[in-house]
VOGU-3710 file (C-alpha; in Angstrom, 3 decimals, decimal comma):
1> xxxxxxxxxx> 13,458/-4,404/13,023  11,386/-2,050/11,088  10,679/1,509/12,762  7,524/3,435/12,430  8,962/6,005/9,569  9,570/2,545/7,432  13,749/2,760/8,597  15,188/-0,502/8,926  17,412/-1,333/12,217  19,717/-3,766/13,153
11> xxxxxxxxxx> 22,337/-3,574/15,988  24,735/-6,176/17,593  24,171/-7,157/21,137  25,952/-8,884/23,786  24,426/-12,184/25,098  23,412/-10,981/28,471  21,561/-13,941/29,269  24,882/-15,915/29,316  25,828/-13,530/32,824  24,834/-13,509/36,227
21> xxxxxxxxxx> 22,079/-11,242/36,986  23,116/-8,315/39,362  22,505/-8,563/43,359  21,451/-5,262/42,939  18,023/-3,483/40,882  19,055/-3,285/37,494  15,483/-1,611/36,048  15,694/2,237/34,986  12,642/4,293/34,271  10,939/5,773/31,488
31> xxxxxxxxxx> 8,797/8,832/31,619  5,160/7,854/31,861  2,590/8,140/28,285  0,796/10,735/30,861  3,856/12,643/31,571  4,317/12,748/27,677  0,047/14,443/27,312  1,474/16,627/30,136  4,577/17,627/28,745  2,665/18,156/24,784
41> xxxxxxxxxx> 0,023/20,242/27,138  2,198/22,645/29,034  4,337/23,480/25,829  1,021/25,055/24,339  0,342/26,384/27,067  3,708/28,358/27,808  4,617/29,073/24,184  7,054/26,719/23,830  8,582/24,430/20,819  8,145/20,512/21,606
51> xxxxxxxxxx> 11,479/18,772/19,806  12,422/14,843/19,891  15,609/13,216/19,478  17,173/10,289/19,464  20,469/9,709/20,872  22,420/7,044/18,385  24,619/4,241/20,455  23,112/5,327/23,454  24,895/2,591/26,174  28,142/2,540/24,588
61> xxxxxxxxxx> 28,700/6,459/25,967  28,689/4,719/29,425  30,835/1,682/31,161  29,290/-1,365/32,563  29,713/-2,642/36,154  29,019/-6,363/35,131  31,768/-8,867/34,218  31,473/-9,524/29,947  34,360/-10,775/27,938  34,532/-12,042/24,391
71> xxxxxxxxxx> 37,503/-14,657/22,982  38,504/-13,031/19,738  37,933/-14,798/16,740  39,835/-15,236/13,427  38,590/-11,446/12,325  41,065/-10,399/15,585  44,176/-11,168/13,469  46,691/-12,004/16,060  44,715/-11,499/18,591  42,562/-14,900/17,792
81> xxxxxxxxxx> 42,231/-16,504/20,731  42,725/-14,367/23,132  40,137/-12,964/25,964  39,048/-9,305/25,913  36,687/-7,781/28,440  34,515/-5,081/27,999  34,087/-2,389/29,591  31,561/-0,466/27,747  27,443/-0,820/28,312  27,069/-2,748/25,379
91> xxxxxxxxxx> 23,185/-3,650/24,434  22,071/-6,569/26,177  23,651/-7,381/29,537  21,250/-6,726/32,208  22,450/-3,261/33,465  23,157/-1,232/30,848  19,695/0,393/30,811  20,736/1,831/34,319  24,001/2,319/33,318  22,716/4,871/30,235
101> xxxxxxxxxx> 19,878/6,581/32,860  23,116/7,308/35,114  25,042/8,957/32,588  22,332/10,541/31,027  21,453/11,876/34,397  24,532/12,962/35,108  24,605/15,190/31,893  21,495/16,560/32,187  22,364/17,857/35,829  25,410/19,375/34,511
111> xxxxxxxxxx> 23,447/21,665/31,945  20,846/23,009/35,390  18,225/20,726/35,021  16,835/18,668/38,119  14,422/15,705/38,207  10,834/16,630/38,780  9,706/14,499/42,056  6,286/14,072/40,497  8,131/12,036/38,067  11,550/11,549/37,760
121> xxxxxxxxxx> 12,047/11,127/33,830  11,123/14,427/33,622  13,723/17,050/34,003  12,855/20,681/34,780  15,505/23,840/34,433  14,252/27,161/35,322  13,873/30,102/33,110  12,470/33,057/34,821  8,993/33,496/33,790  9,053/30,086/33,158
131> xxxxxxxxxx> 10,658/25,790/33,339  12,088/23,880/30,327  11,169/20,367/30,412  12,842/17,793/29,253  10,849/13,421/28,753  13,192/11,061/28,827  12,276/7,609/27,386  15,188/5,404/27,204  17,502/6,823/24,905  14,409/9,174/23,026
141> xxxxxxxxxx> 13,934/12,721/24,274  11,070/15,437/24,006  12,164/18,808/24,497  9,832/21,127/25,321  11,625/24,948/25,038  11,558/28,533/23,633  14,747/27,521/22,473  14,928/24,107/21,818  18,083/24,705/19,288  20,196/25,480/22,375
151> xxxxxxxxxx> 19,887/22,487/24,499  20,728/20,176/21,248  23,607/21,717/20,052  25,222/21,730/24,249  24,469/18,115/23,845  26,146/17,908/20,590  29,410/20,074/21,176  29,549/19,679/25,055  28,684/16,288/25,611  29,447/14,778/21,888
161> xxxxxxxxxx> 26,290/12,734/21,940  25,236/11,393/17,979  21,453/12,636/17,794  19,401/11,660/14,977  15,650/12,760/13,951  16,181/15,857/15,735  13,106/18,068/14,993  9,707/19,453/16,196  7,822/16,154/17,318  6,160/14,365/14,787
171> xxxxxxxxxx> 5,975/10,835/16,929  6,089/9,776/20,798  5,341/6,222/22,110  3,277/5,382/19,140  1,340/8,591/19,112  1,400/10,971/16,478  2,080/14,375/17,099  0,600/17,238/14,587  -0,936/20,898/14,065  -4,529/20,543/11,958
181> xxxxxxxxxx> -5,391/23,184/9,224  -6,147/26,226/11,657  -2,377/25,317/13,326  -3,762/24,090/17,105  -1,444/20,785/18,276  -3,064/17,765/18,789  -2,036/13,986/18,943  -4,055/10,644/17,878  -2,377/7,260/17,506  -3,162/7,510/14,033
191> xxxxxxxxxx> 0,134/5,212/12,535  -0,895/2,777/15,480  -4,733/2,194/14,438  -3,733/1,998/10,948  -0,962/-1,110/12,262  -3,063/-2,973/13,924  -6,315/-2,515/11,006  -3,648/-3,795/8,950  -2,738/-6,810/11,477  -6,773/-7,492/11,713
201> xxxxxxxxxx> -6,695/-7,957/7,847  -3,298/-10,216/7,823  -4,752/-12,501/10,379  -8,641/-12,507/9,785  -8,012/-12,347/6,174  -10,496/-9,548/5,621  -10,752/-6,280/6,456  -13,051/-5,165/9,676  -16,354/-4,518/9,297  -16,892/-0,735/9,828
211> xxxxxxxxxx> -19,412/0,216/13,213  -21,187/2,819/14,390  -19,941/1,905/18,612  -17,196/-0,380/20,276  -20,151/-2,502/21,080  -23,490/-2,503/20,463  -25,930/-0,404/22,942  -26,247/-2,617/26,543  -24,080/-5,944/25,242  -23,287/-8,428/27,850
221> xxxxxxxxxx> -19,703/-10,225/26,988  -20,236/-12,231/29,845  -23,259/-13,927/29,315  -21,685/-15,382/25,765  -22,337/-19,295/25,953  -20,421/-19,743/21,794  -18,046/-22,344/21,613  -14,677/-21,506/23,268  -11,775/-20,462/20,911  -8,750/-22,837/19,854
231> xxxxxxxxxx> -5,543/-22,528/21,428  -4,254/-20,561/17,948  -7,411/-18,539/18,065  -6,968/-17,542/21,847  -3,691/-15,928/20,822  -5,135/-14,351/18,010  -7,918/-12,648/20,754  -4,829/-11,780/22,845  -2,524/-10,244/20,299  -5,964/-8,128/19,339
241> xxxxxxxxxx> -6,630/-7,201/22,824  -3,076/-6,018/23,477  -3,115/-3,893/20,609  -5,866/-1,769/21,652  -4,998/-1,562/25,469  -2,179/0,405/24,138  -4,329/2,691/21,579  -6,452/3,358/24,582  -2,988/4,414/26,664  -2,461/6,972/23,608
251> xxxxxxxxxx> -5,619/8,523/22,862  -8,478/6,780/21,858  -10,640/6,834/25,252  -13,891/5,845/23,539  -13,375/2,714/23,381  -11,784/2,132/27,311  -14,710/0,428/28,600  -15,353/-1,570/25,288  -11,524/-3,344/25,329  -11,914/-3,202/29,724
261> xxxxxxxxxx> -14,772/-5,651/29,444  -13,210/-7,908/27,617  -9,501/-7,688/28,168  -11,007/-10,113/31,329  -11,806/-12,813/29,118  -8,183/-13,830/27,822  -7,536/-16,480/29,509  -10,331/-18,264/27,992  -12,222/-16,747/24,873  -15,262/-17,377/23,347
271> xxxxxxxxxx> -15,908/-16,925/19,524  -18,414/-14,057/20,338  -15,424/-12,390/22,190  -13,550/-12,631/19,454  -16,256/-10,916/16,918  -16,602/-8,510/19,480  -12,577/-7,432/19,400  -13,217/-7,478/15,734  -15,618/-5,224/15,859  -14,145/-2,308/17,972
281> xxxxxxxxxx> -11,399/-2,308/14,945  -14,413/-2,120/12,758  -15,166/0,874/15,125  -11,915/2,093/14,939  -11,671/2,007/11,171  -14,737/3,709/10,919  -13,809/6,509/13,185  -9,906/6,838/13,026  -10,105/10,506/12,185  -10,445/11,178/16,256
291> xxxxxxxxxx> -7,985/13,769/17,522  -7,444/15,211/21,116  -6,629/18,980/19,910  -4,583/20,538/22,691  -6,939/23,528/23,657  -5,271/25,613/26,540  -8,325/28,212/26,831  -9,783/28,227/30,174  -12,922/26,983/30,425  -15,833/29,866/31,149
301> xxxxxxxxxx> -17,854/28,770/34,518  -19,006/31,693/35,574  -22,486/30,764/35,029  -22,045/27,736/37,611  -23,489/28,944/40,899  -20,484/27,968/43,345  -22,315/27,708/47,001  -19,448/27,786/50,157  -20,415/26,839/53,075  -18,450/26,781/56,261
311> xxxxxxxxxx> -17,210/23,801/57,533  -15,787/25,087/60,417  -18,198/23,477/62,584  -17,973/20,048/61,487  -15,559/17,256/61,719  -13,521/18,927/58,783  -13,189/22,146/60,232  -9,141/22,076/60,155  -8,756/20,621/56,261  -6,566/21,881/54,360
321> xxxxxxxxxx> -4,613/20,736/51,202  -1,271/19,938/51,713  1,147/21,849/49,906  4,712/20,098/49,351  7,315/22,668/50,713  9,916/21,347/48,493  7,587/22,175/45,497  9,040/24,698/42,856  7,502/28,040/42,613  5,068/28,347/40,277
331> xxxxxxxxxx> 6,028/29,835/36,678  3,712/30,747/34,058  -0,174/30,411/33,330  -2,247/28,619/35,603  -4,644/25,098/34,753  -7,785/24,750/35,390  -8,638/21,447/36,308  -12,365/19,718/35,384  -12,921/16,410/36,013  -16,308/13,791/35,515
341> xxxxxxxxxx> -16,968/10,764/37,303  -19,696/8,387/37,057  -20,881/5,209/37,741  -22,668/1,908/35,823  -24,552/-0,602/38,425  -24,182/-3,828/37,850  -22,140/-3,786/34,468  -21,189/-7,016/35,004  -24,227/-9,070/35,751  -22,403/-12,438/36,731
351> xxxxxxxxxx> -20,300/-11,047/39,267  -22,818/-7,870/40,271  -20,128/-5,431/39,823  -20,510/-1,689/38,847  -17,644/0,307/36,728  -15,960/3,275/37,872  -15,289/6,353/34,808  -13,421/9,583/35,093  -12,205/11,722/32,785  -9,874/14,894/33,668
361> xxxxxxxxxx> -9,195/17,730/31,697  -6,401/20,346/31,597  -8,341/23,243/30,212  -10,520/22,334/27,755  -8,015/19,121/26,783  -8,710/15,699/27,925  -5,425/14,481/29,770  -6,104/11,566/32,143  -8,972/8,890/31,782  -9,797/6,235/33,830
371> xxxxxxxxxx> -12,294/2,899/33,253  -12,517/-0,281/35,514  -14,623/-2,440/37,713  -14,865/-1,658/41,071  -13,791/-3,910/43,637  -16,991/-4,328/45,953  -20,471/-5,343/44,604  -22,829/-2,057/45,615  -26,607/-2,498/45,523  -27,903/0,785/45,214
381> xxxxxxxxxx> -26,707/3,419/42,634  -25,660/6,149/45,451  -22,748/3,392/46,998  -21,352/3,081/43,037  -21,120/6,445/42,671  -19,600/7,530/45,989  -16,690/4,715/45,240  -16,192/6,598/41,944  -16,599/9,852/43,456  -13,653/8,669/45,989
391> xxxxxxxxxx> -11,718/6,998/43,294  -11,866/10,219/41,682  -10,619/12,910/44,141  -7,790/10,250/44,800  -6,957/10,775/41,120  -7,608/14,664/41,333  -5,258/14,938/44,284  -2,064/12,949/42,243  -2,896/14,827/39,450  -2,188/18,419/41,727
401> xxxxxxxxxx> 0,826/17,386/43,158  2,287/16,812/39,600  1,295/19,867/38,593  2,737/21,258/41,708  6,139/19,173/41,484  6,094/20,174/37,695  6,376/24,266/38,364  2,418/25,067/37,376  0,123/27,529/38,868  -3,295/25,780/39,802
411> xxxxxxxxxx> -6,606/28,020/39,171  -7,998/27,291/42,330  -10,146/24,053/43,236  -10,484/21,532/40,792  -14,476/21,731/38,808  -16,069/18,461/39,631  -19,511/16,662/37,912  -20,784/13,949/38,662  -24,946/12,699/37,543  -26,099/11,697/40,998
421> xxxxxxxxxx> -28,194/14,328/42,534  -27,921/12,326/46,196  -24,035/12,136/45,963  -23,515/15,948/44,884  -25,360/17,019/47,874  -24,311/15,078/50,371  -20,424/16,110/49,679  -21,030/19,333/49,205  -23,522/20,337/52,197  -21,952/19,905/55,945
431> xxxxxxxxxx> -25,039/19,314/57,563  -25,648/16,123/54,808  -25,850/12,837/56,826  -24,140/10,050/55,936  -27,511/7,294/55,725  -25,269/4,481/53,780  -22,666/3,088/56,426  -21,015/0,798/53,961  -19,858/4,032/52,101  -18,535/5,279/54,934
441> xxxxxxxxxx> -14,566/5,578/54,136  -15,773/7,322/50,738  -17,889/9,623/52,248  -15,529/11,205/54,608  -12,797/11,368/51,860  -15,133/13,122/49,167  -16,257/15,959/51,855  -12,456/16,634/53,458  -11,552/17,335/49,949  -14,360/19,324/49,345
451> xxxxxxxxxx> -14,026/21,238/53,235  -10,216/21,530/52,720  -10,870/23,145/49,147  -8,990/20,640/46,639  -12,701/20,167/44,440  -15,800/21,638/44,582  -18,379/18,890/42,933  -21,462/19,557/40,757  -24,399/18,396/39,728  -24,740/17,506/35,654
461> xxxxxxxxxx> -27,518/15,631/34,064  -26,125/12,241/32,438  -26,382/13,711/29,008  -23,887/16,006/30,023  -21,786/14,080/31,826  -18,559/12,989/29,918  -17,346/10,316/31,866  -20,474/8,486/30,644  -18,419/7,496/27,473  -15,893/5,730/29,704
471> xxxxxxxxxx> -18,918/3,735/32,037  -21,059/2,354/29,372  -21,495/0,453/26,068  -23,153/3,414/24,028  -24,372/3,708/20,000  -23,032/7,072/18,699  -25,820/9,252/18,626  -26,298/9,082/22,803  -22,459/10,367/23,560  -21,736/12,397/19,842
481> xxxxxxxxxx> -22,406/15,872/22,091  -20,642/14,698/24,472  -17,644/12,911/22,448  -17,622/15,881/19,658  -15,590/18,242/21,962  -13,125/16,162/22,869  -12,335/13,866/19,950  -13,866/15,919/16,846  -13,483/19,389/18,144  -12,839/22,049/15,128
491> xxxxxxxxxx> -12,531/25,526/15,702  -15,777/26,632/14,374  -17,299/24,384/16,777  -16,967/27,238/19,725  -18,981/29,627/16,952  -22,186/27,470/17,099  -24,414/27,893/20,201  -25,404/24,974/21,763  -29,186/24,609/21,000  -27,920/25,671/17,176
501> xxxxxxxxxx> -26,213/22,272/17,449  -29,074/20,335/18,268  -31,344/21,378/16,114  -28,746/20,506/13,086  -27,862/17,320/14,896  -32,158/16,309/14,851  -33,395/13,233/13,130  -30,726/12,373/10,997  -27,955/9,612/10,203  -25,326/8,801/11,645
511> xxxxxxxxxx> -22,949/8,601/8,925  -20,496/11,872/8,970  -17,785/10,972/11,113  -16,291/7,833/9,453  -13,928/9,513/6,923  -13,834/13,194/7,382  -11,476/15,119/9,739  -12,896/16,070/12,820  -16,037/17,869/13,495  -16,308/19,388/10,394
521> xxxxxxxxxx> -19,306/17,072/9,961  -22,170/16,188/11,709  -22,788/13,044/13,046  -26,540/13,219/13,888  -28,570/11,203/15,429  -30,510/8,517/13,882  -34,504/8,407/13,603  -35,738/5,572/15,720  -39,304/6,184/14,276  -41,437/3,113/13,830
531> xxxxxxxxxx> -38,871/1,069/15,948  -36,144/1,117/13,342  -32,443/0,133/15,001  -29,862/-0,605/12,700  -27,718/-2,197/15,658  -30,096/-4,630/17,489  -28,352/-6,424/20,482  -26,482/-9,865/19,248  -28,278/-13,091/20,842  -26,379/-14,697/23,058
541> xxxxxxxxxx> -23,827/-16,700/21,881  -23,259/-14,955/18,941  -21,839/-11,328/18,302  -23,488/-10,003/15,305  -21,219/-7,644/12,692  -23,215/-4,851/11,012  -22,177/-3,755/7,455  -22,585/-0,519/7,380  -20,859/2,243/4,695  -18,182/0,437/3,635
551> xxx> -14,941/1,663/4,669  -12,550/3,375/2,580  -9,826/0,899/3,354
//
């Protein structure tokens, strides 16, 4: 095997197929890509150092409860012939995962750190004015810690464990971990996008086509009548598809609902599916230079007028969040937690389906995101976005309790936006009536949360809603405003007002974004004057690949 850093591995393992698999669970757990966004967010936020290592021969530090034996062979000597059994976790059998989670466990208990019960591959010791955390992933660690130093070398000395690549992290589950030129953290699967540009070229033969969008502005996928794929070229369009689920996992929201729409058509591809896969790592190429920047300043909404009303008269009047009682006390600076929802009737026009978006942000950094089709057929705008409205404060909710279970203060009620006027209001008045029965379950959620004071929702115009990226296939210049703060954000990007930004951003191309890091340049918005569109809609049965700027690759 080949690692990312371009280290070559190999490692004997035991044939654990050969055995008996265990009566009992054998599966150990690995700390969640959201627990590592978490984990990268909170050490900014507490002023602490964010280390990885890698503990060498990881299951051989443990024994194994399964039966394995090997008959010695000439290399024995005199031992040739005879049976030995081992008694060591080798690599391979089926419990020696488990078996390296228990010792590790074990270890990590013995040096005052607990599991967190949010998630328990995150450990937690406490320091005062505030918690060391600790991601476990198998046998790969982040270390998040004034004093990181301390915590390897009583793994070293105390516990004789062989670390390697001990230092600040550079690279988590595929993601890369840096500081840009003005020294704020951020991660972007950068290594990962340039694998699998590099995989597009080995098996298309040619590079991708650079693109302005995922897809182009109001595409259909499902409406493609091409000829259906060969069996080769169906795992071609599955290897592809795989590939960017898991850039999506590790950054690169903007193209969620792009790779959602058509992750549904594996099982049986068309060639225009395929063309379209190509061209989100077109997309990709073009715009690889996307970065969430780890900003822990709070975000300013003072100018939001926040209306309470009382609830005590309704059916809500005894709401209240629950607070676990187990929790640990909160250390440290608070969060404050803004999320978007929104809503896309009848995205898929076979099956009459909308798609439910959400974004939430820690701060001012994106941290959980959130793009699928819902599971009823709606037919009015007001039922899709009430079921992503629910779908959201279900989300909001989880994401509290971690925070909770994780030692963080919470600034109050989570900020909430959403584009329909009709929703907003009826959450967030009591005396709203509910004039849509089949929303009923949604409504009721939506307004405890609100009467029980977990969210208080908003009103945003659709130009200003975020989650919009995540509902719809867009062409740059409709989300850039929207997208440039959380994927190009550069420092002196907070110096520029608003309307400054627009009127730099008028009647312009679209062209700045594709090489350059960050938001250092514009990308501004194309002229449409005399009904010029550089990325007319494909016909169907046919996905259409614009050349634009040639890529630097």
């Amino acid at each position: 095997a080949v690692k990312h850093d371009g280290r070559h591995k190999a490692r004997l393992v035991a044939g654990g197929h050969l055995t008996e698999a265990p009566v009992d669970s054998a599966c150990s757990s690995v700390v969640s890509l959201r627990g590592i966004q978490i984990l990268a967010f909170l050490g900014k936020l507490s002023g602490l150092k964010a280390w990885s290592t890698d503990i060498g021969n990881a299951c051989p530090e443990t024994h194994t409860r399964e039966k394995v034996c090997i008959i010695a062979e000439a290399e024995f000597g005199d031992q040739e012939g005879h049976v030995w059994i081992v008694s060591k976790a080798l690599c391979g059998p089926h419990s020696s995962g488990l078996r390296w989670s228990e010792c590790l466990a074990d270890v990590l208990r013995s040096m005052g750190f607990f599991p967190s019960e949010a998630e328990k591959d995150i450990w937690m010791r406490d320091k005062g004015d505030h918690c060391e955390h600790i991601a476990v992933c198998a046998d790969d660690s982040m270390i998040a810690s004034r004093i990181p130093e301390v915590i390897v070398k009583a793994l070293v000395d105390e516990h004789t464990f062989k670390l390697k690549g001990t230092r600040p992290t550079e690279f988590c589950l595929g993601c890369d971990f840096c500081r840009d030129k003005q020294g704020v953290p951020c991660h972007a699967p950068k290594k990962h996008i340039e694998k699998i540009l590099d995989n597009c070229r080995r098996i298309c033969g040619t590079w991708p086509k650079a693109a302005h969008s995922p897809l182009v502005n109001g595409d259909h996928p499902e409406l493609d009548t091409s000829d259906p794929l060969s069996e080769d070229d169906q795992k071609v369009h599955q290897s592809l598809v795989g590939a960017l689920q898991w850039v999506i996992q590790i950054g690169r929201f903007d193209i969620t609902t792009a790779v959602m729409t058509l992750s549904r058509f594996r099982a049986m591809p068309r060639q225009g599916h395929l063309d379209r896969v190509k061209r989100i790592h077109g997309y990709l190429s073009k715009m690889r230079h996307a970065t969430i920047k780890i900003r822990t300043d709070a975000p300013d909404y003072s100018a939001i007028p926040v209306k309470m009303y009382d609830w005590e008269y309704s059916c809500y009047a005894d709401a209240e969040e629950e607070i676990p009682p187990d929790s640990p006390k909160p250390k440290g600076k608070s969060i404050t937690m803004t999320s978007y929802f929104d809503a896309n009737l009848y995205h898929d026009v076979i099956s009459g389906k909308a798609v439910t978006s959400i974004l939430h942000l820690f701060n001012q950094t994106p941290i959980n995101w959130f793009s699928k089709l819902q599971s009823t057929v709606e037919t009015a705008t007001f039922g899709s976005e009430y079921v992503a409205a629910r779908t959201c404060t279900e989300q909001i909710i989880d994401l509290r309790l971690t925070l909770r279970y994780l030692g963080v203060p919470i600034n109050g009620r989570t900020m909430v936006f959403g584009d329909n006027e009709s929703v907003i209001n009826s959450s967030a008045i009591p005396h709203s009536k509910m004039h849509k029965r089949w929303v009923a379950l949604s409504y009721h959620w939506v307004r405890w949360a609100v009467a029980a004071g977990i969210i208080n929702i908003h009103h945003v115009p659709s130009k200003e809603n975020s989650a919009d990226i995540l509902s719809k296939h867009w062409d740059l210049p409709s989300v850039w405003e929207m997208m440039k703060p959380l994927l190009f954000w550069h420092e002196n990007d907070d110096r520029k007002s608003h309307e400054e930004s627009k009127e730099v951003n008028k009647d312009k191309d679209v062209d700045g974004a594709a090489s350059c890091g960050g938001a250092k340049v514009d990308v501004k918005t194309t002229s449409r004057k005399n009904g010029d569109n550089n990325e007319s809609r494909p016909h169907r049965g046919e996905s259409e690949m614009h050349d634009f700027t040639r890529d630097s690759t």
